[in-house]
C-alpha positions as MATLAB code, in Angstrom:
seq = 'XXXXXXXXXXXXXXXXXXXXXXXXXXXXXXXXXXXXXXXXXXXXXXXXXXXXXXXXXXXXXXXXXXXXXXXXXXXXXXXXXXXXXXXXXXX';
ca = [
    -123.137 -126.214   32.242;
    -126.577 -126.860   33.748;
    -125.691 -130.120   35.462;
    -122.580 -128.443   37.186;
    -124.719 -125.778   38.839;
    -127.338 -129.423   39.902;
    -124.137 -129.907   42.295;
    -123.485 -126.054   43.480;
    -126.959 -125.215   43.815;
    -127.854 -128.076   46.627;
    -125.927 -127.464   50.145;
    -127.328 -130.867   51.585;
    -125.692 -132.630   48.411;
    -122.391 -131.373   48.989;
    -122.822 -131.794   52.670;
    -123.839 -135.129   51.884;
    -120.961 -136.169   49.419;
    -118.437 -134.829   52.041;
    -120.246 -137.084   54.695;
    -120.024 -140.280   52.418;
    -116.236 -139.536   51.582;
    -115.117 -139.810   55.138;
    -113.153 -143.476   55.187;
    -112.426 -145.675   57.768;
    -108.413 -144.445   56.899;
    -106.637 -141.678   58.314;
    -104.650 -141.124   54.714;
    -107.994 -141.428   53.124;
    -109.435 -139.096   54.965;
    -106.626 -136.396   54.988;
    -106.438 -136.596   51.118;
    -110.358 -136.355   51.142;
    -110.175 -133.183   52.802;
    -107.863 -131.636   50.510;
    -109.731 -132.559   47.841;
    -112.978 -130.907   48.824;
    -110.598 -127.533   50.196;
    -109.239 -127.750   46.472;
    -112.010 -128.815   44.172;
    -114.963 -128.825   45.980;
    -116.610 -125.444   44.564;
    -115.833 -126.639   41.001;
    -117.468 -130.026   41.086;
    -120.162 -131.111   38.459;
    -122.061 -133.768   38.381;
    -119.994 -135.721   36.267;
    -117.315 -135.320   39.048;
    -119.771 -136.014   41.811;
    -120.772 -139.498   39.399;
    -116.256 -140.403   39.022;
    -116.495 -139.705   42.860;
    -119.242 -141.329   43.791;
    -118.075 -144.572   41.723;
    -114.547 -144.249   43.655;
    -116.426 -144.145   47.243;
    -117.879 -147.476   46.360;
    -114.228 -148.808   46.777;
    -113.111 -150.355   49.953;
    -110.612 -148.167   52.056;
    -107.414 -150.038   51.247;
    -108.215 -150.327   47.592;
    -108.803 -146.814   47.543;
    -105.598 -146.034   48.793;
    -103.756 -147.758   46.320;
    -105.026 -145.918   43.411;
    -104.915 -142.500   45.059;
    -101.108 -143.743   45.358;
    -100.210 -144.833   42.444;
     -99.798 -148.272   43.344;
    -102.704 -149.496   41.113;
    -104.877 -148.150   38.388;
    -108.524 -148.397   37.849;
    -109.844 -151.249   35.856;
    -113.340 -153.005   34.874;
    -116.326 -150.914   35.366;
    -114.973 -148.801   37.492;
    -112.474 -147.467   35.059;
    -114.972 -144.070   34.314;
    -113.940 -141.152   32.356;
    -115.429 -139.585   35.445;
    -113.472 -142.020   38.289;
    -110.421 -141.530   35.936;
    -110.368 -137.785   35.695;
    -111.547 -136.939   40.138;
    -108.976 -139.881   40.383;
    -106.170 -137.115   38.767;
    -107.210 -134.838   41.090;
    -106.985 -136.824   44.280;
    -103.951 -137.751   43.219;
    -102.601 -133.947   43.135;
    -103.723 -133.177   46.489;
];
């Protein structure tokens, strides 16, 4: 439970993480910003780590998994990535 309040605790961090997850997409951006109104105040760290891993993506690949149209593979298939993947996908 410590490492969620790591997150919660630091306003630049989240300020920072929403900064980093705006995308060179439109739909990238629009399901970015549902997903911080949604989940924002219940991110940990090991979200923050799946998200962070996700924002290393390029835009168009991105898009495709938030979509459907693809799944993660390879390294970037996290427990973390996997699970704030769910939830991007439910915004």
């Amino acid at each position: 439970m410590a490492q969620q309040q790591l997150h919660q605790a630091d306003a630049a961090r989240r300020r920072r993480l929403r900064w980093r997850a705006r995308r060179g997409l439109l739909e990238n951006d629009l399901v970015m910003a549902r997903f911080f109104d949604r989940f924002e105040p219940g991110l940990g760290d090991d979200d923050v780590a799946g998200l962070d891993g996700l924002l290393d993506l390029p835009d168009g690949e991105l898009l495709e998994l938030i979509l459907g149209r693809r799944e993660l593979e390879g390294e970037a298939a996290t427990p973390q990535a996997q699970r704030v993947l769910g939830m991007l996908r439910s915004v």
